[in-house]
C-alpha positions in Angstrom: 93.0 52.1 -53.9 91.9 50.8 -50.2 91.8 47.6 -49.6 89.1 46.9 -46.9 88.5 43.4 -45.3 85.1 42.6 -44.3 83.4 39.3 -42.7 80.2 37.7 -44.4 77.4 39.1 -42.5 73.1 38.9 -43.0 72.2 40.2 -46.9 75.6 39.5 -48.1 75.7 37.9 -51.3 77.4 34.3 -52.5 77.2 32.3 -55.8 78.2 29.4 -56.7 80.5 28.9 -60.6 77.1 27.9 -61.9 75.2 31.5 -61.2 73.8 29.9 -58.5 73.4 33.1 -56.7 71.7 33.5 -53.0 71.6 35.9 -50.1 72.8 35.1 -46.1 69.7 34.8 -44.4 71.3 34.1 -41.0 74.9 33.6 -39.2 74.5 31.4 -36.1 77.2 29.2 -34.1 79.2 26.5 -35.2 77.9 24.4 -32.4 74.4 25.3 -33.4 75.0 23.8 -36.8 73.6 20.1 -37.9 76.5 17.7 -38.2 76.9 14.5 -39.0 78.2 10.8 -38.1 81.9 11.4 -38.5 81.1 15.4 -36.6 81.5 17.2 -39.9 79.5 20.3 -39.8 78.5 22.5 -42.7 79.9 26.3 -43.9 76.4 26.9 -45.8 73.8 25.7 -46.0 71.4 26.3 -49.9 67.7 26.4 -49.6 66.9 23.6 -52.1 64.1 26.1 -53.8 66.6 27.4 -56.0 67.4 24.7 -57.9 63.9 24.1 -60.1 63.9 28.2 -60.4 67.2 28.6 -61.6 67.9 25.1 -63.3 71.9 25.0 -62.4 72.0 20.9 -63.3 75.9 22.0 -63.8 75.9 22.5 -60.1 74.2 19.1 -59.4 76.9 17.0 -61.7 79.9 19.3 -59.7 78.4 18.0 -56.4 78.5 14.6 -57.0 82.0 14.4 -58.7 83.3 16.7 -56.0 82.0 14.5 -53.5 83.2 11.3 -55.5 86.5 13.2 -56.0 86.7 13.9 -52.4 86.3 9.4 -52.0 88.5 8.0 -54.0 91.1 10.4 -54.8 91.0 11.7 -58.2 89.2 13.9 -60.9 85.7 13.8 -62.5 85.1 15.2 -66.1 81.6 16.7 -65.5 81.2 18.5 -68.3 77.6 18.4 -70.0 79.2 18.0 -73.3 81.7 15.2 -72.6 79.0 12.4 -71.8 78.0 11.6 -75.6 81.5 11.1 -76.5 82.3 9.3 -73.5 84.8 11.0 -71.9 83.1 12.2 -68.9 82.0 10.7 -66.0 78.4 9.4 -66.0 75.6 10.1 -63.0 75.7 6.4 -62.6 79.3 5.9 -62.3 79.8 8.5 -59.5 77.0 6.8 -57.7 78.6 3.5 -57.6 81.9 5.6 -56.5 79.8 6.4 -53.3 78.5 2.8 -52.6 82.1 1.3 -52.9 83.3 3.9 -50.3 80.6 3.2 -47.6 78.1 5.9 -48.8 74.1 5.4 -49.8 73.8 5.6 -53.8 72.5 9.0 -54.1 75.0 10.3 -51.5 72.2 11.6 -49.1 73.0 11.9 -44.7 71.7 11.7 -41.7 72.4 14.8 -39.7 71.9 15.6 -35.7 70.7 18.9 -34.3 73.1 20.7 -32.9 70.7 22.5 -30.9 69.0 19.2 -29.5 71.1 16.8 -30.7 68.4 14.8 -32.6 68.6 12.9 -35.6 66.5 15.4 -38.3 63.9 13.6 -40.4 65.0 14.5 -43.9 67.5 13.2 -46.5 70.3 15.7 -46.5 73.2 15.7 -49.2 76.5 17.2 -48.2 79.2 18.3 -50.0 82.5 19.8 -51.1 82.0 23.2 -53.7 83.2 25.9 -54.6 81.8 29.4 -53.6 82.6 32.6 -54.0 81.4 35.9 -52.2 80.3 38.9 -54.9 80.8 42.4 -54.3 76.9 43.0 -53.5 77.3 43.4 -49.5 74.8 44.8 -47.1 77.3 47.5 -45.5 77.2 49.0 -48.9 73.4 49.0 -50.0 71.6 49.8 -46.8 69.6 52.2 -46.9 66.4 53.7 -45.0 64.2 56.4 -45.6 61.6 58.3 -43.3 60.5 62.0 -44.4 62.1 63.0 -47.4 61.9 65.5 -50.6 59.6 64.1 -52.8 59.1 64.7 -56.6 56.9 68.0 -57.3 54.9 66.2 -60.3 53.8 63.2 -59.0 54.1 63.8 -55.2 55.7 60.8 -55.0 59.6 60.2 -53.3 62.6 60.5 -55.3 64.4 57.8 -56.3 68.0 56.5 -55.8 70.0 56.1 -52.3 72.0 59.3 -53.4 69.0 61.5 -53.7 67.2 60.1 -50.4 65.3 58.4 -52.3 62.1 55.9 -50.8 61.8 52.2 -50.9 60.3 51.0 -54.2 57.3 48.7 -53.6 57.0 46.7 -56.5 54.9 43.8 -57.7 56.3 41.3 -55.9 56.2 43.1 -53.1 52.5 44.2 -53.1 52.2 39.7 -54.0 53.9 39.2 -50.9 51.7 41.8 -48.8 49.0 40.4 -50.4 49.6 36.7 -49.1 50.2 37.5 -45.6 46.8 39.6 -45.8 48.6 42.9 -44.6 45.7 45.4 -46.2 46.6 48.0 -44.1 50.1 48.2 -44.9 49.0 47.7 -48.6 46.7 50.8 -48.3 48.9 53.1 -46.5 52.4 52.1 -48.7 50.2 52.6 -51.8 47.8 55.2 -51.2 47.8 57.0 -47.6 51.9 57.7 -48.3 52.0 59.6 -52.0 48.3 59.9 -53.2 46.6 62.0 -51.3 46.7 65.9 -50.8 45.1 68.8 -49.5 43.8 71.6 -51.8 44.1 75.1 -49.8 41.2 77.3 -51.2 43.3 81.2 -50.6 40.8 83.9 -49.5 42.2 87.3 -48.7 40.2 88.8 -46.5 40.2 92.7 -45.9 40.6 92.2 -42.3 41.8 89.7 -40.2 39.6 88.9 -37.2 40.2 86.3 -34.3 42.5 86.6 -31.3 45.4 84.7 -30.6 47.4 83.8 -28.0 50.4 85.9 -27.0 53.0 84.4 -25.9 56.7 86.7 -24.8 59.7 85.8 -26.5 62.8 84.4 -24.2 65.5 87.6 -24.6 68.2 88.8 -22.2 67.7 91.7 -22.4 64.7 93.9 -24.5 66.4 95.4 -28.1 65.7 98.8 -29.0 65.9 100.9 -31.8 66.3 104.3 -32.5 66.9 106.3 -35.5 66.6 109.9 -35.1 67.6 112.7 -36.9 70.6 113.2 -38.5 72.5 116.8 -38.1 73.9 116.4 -41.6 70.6 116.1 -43.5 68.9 118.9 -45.1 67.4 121.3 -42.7 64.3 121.1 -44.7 63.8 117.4 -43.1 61.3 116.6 -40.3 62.2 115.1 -37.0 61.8 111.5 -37.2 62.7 108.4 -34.9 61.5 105.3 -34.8 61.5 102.1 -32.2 61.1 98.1 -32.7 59.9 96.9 -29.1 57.7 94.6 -27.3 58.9 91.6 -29.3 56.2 88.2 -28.9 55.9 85.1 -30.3 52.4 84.5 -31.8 51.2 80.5 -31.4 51.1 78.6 -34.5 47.5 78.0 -35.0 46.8 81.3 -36.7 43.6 81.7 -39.4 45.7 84.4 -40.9 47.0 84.7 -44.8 50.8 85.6 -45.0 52.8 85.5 -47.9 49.8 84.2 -49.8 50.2 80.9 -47.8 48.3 79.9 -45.1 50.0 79.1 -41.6 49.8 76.0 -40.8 48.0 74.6 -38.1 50.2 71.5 -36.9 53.5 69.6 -37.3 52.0 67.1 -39.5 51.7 69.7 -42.5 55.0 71.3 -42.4 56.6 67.6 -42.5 54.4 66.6 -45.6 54.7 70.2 -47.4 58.3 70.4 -46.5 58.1 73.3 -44.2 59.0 74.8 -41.0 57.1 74.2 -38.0 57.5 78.1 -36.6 55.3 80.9 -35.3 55.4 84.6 -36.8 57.2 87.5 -34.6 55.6 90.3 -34.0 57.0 93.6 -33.2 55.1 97.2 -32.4 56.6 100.2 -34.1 56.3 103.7 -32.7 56.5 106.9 -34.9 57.8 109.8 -33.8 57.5 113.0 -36.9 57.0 116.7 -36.6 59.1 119.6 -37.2 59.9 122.8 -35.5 59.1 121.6 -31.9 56.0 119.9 -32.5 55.9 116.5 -32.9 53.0 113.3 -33.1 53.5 109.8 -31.9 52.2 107.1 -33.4 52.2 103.4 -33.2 51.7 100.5 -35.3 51.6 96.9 -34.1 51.8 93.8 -35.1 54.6 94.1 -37.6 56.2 90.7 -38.6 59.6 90.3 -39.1 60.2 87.2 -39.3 59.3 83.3 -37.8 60.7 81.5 -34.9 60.9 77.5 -35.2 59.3 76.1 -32.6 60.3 73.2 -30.4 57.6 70.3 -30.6 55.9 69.6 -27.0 57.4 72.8 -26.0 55.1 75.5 -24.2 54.9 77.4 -27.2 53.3 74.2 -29.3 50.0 73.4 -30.2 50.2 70.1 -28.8 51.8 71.5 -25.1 49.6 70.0 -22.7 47.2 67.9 -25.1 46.7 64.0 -24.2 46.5 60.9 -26.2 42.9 61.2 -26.9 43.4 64.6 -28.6 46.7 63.6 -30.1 45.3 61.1 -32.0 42.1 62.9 -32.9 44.6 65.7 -34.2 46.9 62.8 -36.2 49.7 63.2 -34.1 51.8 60.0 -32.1 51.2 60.5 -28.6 54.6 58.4 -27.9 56.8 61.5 -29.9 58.3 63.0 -26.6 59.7 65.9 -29.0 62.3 68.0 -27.8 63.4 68.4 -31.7 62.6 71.0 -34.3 60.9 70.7 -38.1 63.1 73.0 -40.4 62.0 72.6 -44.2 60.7 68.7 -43.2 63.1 67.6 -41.7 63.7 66.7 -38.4 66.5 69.0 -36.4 67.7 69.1 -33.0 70.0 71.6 -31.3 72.9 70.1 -29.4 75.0 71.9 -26.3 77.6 74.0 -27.7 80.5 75.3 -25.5 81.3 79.1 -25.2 84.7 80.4 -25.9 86.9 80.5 -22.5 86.3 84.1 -21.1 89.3 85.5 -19.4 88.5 85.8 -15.5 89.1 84.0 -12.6 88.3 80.4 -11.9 88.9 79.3 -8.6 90.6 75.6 -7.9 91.6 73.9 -5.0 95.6 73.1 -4.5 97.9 71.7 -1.8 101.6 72.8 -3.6 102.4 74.8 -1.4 101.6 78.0 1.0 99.5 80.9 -0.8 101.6 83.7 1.8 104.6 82.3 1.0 103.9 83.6 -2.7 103.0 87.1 -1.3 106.5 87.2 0.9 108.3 86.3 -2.3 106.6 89.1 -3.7 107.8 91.6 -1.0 104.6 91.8 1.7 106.4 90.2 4.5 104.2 91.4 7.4 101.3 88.6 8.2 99.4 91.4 9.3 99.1 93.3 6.1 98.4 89.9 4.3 94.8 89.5 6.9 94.5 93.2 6.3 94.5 93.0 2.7 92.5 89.8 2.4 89.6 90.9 4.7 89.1 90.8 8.6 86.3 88.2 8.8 87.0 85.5 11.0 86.3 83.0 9.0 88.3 83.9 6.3 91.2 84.3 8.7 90.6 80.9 9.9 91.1 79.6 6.3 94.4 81.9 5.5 96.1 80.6 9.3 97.4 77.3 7.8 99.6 78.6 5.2 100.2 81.6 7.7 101.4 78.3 10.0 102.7 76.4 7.3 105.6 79.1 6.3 106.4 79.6 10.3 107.7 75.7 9.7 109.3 76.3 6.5 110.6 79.2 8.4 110.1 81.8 5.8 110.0 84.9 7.1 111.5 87.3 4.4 111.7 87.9 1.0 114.4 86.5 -0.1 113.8 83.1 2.4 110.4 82.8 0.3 112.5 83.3 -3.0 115.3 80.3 -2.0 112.5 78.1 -1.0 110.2 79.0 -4.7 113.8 77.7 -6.4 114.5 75.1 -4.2 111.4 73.3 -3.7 111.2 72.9 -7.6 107.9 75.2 -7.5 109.3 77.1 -10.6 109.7 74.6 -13.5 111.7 77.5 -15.6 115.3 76.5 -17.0 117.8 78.6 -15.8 119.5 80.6 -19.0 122.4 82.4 -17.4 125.7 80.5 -18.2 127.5 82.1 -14.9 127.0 82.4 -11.3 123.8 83.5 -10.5 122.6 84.8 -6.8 120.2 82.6 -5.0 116.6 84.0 -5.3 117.4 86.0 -8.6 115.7 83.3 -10.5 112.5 82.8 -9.0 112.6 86.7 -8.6 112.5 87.4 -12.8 109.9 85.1 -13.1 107.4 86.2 -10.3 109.1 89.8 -12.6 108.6 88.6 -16.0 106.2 85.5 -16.4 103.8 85.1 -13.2 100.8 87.1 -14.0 102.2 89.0 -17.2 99.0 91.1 -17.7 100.0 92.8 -14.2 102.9 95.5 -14.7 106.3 95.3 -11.9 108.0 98.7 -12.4 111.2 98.5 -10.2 110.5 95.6 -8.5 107.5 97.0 -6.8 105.0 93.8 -6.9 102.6 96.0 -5.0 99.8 95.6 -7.8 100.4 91.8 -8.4 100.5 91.2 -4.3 96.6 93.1 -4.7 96.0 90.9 -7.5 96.8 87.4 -5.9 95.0 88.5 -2.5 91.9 89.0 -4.5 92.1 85.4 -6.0 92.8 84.2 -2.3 89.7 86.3 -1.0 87.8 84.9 -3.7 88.6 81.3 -3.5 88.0 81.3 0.1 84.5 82.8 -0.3 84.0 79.9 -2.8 85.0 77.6 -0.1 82.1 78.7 1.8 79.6 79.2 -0.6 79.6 83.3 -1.0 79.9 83.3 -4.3 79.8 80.1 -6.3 80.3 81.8 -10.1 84.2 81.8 -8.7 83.8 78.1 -8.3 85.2 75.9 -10.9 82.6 73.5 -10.2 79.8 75.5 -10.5 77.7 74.6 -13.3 77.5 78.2 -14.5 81.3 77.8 -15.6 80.8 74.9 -17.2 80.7 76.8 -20.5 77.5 75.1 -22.1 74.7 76.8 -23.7 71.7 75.1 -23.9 68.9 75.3 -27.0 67.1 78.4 -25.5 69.7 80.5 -24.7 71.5 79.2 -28.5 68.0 80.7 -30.0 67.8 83.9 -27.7 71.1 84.7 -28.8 70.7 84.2 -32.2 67.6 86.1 -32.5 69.9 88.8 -30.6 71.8 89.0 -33.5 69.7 88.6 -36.2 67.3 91.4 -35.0 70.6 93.8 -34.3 71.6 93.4 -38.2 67.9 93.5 -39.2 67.4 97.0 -37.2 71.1 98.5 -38.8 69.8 97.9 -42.1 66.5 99.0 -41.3 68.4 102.0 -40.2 70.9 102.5 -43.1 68.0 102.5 -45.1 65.9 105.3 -43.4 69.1 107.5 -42.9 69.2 107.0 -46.6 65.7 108.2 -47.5 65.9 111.1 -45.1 68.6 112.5 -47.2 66.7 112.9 -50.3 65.7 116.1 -50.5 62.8 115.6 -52.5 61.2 113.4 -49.6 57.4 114.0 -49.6 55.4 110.8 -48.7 55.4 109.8 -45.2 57.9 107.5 -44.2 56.8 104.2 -43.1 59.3 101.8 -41.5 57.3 98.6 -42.5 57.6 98.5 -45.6 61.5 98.3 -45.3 61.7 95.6 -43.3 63.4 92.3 -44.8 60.8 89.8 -42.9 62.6 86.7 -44.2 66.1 88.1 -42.9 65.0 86.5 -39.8 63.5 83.7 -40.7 66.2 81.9 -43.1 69.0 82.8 -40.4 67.7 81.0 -38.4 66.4 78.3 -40.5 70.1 77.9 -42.3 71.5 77.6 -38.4 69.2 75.2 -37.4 70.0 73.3 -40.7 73.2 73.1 -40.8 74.4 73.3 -36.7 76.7 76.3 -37.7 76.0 78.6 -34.1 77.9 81.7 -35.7 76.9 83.8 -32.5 78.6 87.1 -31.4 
């Protein structure tokens, strides 16, 4: 059980011990508050309209005797049912309670703005009562509801908050549109958002004529297939190979007839027929068959495989470059920016994910100490082989001559001066584990051996590889310095690690189309085997075309990127 403390806020409900049940219309400021003569200021204040509709005269009889209570110091019986017998308090004798105590007879103030400060023209009665807060609060029953699932039968939207369900407009509801004269709302809550719906009349036409525009699909790199003959199939088989290129997107307004559903035209259907906003893939397949040399191409294009979501105002929407006139000719807001996708709909966007960290070098700027002094510690004592290694240019030689400089001071000129200093300095954070007397340098020397750049081998002592290694990073970060090559840079925005939606989508279409063509591929192999083969093969009609599609409508859906 958790105990959770919450503060009244707007929608909240109270009731009084008489069912005198209401809801917090508004919070505002105690100094905003009316108060009275003596500075007394209300916690709540009732709208008096709930006392004819609800008829709590209980409530009435416990605000007098609580106030009469409160006056002279003792209890009230304000039962109803102890008046005839005389043991309760009359209405009378509580008034005259008030009057002996400096109050009017029926208990009523004069109250001051708190706002102005003004005395407010009305009678108001205040008093002590009871309250208590019920377990109906806001935080826990709000709900909102734009595009949702609806019910298949009467095209209307589910019901319950669970479910996603829509907003019921009732009858007092439509009463209250009605008196504020809101016919338009009335007519498109009532009608425009459930009733209506489009028939599609399905033709299927022997050919499909019409152009449409062409648009190439954002990939890396182009991906190819080709399945060719196998040298373990029967010898009785024909030369075959196949290949998936020249990949395009088609744009979304299509009169074309797929899947015995017609495309639709623009984002407004797919979000009322709960579908996705996408654009068919098209692919051109080339035949390669013959047998004993001879051999006959052939091509067939405009295979789909599948449907690529589309980003709204994107170049590859309908409505990229339309303005308001024809955006609201076509029924679409011309205030959406987009930027977001329609997957079965609903509205999806794809956020920045971060790549894995690659192993390679990231340059860094540091001041701990002297890059050559590491290299002396490694055994390259000569200054000469260190510019050597490093590269003669004259400006990277200007950039290596201050640590070059900077161990003259420390006067480090050997080996094992460079080792002392690495041990004295503190540059090596390493415990020490040998018990005994150890030899000055010999620690710093096992972990330049041992730990410092572990994926480069030291046989012997020879640190000829990592001194190679560490001069490339130098040579590198020095380039970075001076702009030669920023991908070394640890500021450049190309290590940042972020992929953005397009390259997200390129990516997984990558991988989607990979495993499409291995099965693809599997399944050929598999038919070529048979040795009973004697239709002609045709690659189509093996082709999964929703493989695509629901990988990447589930990825969209559900922001798993799963890419390789």
């Amino acid at each position: 059980m958790i105990r959770d403390t919450r503060r009244p806020a707007i929608g909240d409900k109270f009731s009084s011990r008489h069912g005198q049940k209401g809801v917090c219309g508004t919070i505002v400021q105690q100094e905003d508050l009316p108060f009275s003569e003596r500075g007394i200021c209300p916690d709540l204040i009732m709208n008096p309209h709930g006392f004819p509709s609800r008829m709590t005269v209980g409530k009435m009889i416990e605000l007098l005797g609580s106030k009469a209570g409160v006056s002279c110091g003792r209890f009230h019986y304000g039962s109803a049912f102890g008046e005839p017998s005389g043991h309760a308090d009359t209405v009378d004798a509580i008034c005259e309670t008030f009057v002996k105590h400096g109050y009017s007879y029926n208990g009523k103030h004069f109250l001051y703005s708190g706002i102005t400060g003004m005395p407010l023209q009305a009678y108001i009665f205040m008093w002590p009562i009871y309250y208590q807060k019920l377990k109906h609060m806001v935080l826990d029953k709000i709900h909102a509801r734009g595009i949702g699932p609806r019910v298949t039968m009467t095209r209307k939207p589910t019901e319950g908050r669970s479910r996603n369900g829509g907003l019921r407009v009732g009858e007092m509801e439509r009463d209250c549109l009605l008196a504020y004269g809101a016919s338009m709302l009335i007519y498109e809550r009532l009608m425009l958002s459930s009733d209506p719906f489009e028939v599609q009349t399905l033709r299927l036409p022997s050919e499909v004529t019409g152009s449409s525009l062409a648009n190439s699909l954002w990939l890396k790199y182009k991906v190819r297939l080709r399945m060719g003959y196998d040298s373990t199939m029967s010898s009785t088989a024909d030369d075959l190979s196949h290949g998936i290129d020249k990949q395009h997107l088609a744009s979304p307004i299509k009169n074309l007839v797929d899947n015995y559903q017609l495309v639709p035209e623009f984002l407004k259907k797919c979000q009322l027929s709960d579908r996705t906003y996408a654009a068919p893939i098209y692919v051109t397949i080339r035949y390669t068959t013959g047998s004993h040399g001879q051999t006959v191409e052939s091509t067939k294009k405009n295979v789909i495989i599948g449907r690529m979501p589309i980003m709204l105002r994107s170049s590859c929407c309908v409505l990229y470059g339309k303005d308001e006139d024809e955006l609201a000719r076509l029924g679409e807001c011309p205030l959406d920016p987009g930027g977001y996708f329609v997957i079965k709909g609903t509205e999806k966007v794809i956020l920045i994910q971060e790549q894995l960290s690659k192993n390679r070098i990231i340059i860094d700027t540091d001041e701990k100490g002297p890059h050559n002094g590491c290299l002396k510690a490694m055994g390259m004592e000569s200054d000469q082989e260190v510019v050597k290694m490093i590269g003669r240019d004259p400006r990277l030689s200007a950039l290596l001559l201050p640590s070059i400089e900077e161990c003259a001071d420390l006067k480090l000129y050997t080996q094992q001066q460079a080792l002392e200093f690495l041990e004295s300095d503190n540059m090596l954070n390493m415990p020490l584990y040998s018990t005994g007397p150890v030899e000055k340098g010999s620690q710093a020397l096992s972990i330049l051996r041992d730990i410092f750049l572990a994926n480069v081998p030291v046989h012997q002592h020879n640190f000829r590889k990592q001194c190679i290694y560490v001069a490339v990073m130098m040579r590198r970060m020095m380039e970075a310095i001076l702009n030669k090559d920023a991908m070394d840079d640890k500021d450049y925005v190309g290590n940042k690690r972020l992929e953005l939606s397009g390259q997200l989508l390129s990516l997984l279409f990558e991988d989607l189309f990979k495993t499409l063509n291995d099965e693809a591929r599997n399944t050929i192999d598999a038919l070529l085997a048979r040795p009973s083969r004697s239709s002609r093969l045709d690659i189509s009609q093996y082709i999964v075309k929703d493989y695509i599609t629901k990988g990447l409508e589930k990825t969209l859906s559900t922001g798993n990127w799963d890419v390789k």
